[in-house]
N, C-alpha and C positions, 0 to 999 in steps of 0.2 A: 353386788351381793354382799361383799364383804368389801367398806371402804377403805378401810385401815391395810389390807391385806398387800403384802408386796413380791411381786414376780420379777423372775430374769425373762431378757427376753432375747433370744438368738436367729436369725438368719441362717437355714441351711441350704446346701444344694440336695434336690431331693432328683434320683431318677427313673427309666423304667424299670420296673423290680424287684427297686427299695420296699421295704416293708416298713410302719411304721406305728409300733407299737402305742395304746392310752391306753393307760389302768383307772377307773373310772368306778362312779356309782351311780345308781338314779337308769338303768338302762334294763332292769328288771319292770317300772312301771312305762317304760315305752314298749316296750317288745313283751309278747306272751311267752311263756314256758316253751309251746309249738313253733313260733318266729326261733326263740334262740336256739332249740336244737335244729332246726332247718338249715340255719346260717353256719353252726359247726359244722353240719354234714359239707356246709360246700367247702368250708376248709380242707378236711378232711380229703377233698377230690382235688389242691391242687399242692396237696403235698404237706398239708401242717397239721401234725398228729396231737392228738390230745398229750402225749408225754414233750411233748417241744413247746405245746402252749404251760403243762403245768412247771417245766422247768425258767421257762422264761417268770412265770409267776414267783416261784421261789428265788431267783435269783434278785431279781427286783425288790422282793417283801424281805428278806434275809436280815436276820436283826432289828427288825421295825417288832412292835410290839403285835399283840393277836389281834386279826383281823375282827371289830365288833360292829360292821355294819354289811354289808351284802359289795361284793369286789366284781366289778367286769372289766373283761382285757376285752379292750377293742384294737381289731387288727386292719390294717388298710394297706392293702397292696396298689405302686402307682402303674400302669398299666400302658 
């Protein structure tokens, strides 16, 4: 998509429990408004509260400049 664009790339060990946070864009036209409140809801049921997902967001965005496009945190727990 972008060829000039340059990445690090790391090796982690990941395990059962780990959580694994993407701040991402573009997941407002895959997923309906009814999808993403669904999916908080199930957050919500195994212990990740909306003030733990918006401090994770603030802590992450802090000093970046103002948000001007649509921001999703995608959370994946390994199971």
């Amino acid at each position: 998509m972008f060829p000039n664009s340059l990445f690090d790339e790391e090796v982690i060990q990941i395990n059962k429990g780990d959580r694994i946070f993407f701040f991402t864009d573009g997941l407002d036209i895959v997923f309906d408004e009814e999808k993403i409140i669904n999916e908080v809801t199930k957050l919500q049921n195994i212990g990740i509260t909306k003030e733990y997902l918006y401090n994770c967001f603030i802590d992450k965005t802090l000093g970046v400049n103002v948000l001007v496009d649509d921001s999703t945190l995608l959370i994946v727990e390994i199971l």
